[in-house]
C-alpha positions as YAML, in Angstrom:
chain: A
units: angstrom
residues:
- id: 1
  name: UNK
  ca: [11.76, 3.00, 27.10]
- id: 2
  name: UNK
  ca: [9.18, 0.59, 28.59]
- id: 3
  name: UNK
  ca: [6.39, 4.08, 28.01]
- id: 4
  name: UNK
  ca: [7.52, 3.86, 24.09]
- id: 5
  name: UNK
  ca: [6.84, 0.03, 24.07]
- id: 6
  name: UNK
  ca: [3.16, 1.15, 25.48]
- id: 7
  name: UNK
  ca: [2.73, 3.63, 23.35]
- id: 8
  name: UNK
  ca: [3.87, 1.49, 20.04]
- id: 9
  name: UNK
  ca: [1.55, -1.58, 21.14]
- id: 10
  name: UNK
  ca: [-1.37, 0.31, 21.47]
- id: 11
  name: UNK
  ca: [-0.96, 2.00, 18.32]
- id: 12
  name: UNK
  ca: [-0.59, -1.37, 16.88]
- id: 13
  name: UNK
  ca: [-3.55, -2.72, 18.50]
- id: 14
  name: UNK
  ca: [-5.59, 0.08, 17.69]
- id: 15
  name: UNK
  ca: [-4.43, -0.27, 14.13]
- id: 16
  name: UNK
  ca: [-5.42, -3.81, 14.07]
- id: 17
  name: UNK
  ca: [-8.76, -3.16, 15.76]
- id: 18
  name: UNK
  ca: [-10.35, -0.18, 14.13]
- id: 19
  name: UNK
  ca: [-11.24, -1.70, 10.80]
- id: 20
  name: UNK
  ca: [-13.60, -3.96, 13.18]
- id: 21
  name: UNK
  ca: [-15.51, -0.82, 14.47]
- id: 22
  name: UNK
  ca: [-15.84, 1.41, 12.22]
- id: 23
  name: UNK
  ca: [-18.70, 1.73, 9.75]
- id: 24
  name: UNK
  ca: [-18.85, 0.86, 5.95]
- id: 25
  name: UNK
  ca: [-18.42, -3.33, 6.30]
- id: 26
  name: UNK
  ca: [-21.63, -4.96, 5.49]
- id: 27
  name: UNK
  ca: [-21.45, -8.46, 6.79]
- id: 28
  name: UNK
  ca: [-18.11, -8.81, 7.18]
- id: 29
  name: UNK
  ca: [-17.11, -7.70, 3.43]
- id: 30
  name: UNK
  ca: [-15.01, -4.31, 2.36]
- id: 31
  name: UNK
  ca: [-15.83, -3.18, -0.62]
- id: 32
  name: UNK
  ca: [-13.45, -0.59, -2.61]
- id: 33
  name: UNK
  ca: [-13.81, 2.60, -3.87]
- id: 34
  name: UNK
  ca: [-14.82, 1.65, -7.49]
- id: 35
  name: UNK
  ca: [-17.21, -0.38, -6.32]
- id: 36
  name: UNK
  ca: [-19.19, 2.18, -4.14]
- id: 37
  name: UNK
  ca: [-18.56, 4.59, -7.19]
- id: 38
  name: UNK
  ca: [-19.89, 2.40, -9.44]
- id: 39
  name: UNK
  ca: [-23.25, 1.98, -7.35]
- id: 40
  name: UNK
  ca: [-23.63, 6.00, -7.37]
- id: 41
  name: UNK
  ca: [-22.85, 5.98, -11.05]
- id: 42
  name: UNK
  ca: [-25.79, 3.41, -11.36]
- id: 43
  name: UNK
  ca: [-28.09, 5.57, -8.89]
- id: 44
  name: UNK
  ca: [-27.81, 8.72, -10.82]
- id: 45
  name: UNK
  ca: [-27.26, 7.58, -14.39]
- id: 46
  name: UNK
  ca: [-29.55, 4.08, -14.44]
- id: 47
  name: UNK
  ca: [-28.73, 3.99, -18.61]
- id: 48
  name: UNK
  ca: [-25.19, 4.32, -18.30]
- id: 49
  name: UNK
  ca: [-22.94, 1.92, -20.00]
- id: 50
  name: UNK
  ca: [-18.94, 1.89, -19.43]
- id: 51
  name: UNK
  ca: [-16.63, 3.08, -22.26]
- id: 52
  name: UNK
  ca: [-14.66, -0.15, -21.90]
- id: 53
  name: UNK
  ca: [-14.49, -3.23, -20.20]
- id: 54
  name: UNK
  ca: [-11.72, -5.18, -18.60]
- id: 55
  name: UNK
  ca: [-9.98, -7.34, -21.67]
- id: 56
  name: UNK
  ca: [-8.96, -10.28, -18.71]
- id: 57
  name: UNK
  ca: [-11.03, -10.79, -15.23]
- id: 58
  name: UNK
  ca: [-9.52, -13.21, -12.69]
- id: 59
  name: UNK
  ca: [-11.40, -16.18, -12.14]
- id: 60
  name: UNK
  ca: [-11.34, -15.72, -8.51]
- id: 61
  name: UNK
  ca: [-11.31, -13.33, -6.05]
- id: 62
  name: UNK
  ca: [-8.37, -15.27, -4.58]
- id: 63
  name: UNK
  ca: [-6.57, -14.65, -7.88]
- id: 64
  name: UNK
  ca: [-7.14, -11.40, -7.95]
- id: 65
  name: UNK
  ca: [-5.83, -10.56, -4.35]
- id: 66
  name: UNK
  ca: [-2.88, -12.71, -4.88]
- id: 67
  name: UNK
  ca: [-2.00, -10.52, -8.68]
- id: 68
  name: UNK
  ca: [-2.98, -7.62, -6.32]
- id: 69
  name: UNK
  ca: [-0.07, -8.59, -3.38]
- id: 70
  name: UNK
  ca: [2.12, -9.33, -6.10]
- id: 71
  name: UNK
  ca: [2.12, -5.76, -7.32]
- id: 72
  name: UNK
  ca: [2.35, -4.39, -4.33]
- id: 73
  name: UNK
  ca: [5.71, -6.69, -3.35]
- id: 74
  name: UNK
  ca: [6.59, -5.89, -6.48]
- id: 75
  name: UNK
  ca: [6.49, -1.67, -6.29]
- id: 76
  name: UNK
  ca: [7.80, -2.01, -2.72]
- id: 77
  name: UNK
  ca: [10.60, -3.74, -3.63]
- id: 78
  name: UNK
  ca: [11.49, -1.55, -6.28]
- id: 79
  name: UNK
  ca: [10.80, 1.83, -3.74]
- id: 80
  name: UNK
  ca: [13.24, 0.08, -1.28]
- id: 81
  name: UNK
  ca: [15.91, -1.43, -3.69]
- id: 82
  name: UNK
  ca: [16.26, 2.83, -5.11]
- id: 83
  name: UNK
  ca: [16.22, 4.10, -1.41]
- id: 84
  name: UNK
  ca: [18.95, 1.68, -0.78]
- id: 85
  name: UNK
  ca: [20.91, 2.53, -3.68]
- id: 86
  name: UNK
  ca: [20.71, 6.00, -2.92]
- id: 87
  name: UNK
  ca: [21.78, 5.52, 0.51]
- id: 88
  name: UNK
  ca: [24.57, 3.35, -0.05]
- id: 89
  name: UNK
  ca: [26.00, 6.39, -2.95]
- id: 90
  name: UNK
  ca: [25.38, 9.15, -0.78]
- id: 91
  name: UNK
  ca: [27.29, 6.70, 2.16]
- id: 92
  name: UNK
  ca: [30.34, 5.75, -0.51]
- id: 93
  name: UNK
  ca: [30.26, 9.33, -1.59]
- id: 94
  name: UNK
  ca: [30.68, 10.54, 2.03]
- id: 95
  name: UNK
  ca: [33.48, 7.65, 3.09]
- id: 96
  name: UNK
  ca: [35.08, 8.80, 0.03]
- id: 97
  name: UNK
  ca: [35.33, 12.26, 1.17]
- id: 98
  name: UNK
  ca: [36.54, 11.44, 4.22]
- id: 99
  name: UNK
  ca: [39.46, 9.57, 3.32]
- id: 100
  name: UNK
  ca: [40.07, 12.84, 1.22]
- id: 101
  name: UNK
  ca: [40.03, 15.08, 3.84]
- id: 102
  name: UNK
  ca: [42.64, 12.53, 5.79]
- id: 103
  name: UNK
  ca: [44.86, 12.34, 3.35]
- id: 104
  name: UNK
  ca: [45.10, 16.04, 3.15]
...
């Protein structure tokens, strides 16, 4: 039990640690994936303008990761609400069953 613990916690830590080590920050900043592709785009194509444009931008970057958590509590909320309503059918379903094959 107490070697599972170990093994768990440094997982944890390592989890929590990594994104310090490893390259691709520049001064302390992430950036994302449209971001970096967006600098290639601009590399290779130096003319190239975008077929459309956002139609709202956040006036913050603090707005935008807060509309950004919200979506993800949101969609993980709905993922664990339908895994829970599956479980508790297939768990009624089963009980039900049961109480079948007693009565029998």
């Amino acid at each position: 039990m107490l070697r599972n613990n170990r093994f768990v916690l440094t997982l944890a830590l390592l989890i929590v640690l990594l994104p310090f080590v490893l390259p691709g920050s520049k001064n302390g900043s992430f950036t994302g994936a449209d971001d970096q592709a967006g600098k290639i785009v601009a590399r290779l194509q130096p003319g190239y303008h975008p077929w459309v444009t956002a139609f709202w931008t956040p006036p913050s970057n603090e707005i935008a990761s807060l509309l950004f958590a919200l979506q993800a509590a949101l969609g993980s909320g709905l993922i664990g609400y339908y895994a829970g309503l599956r479980r508790g059918r297939r768990q009624a379903k089963e009980s039900q069953t049961n109480q079948d094959h007693a009565r029998s």
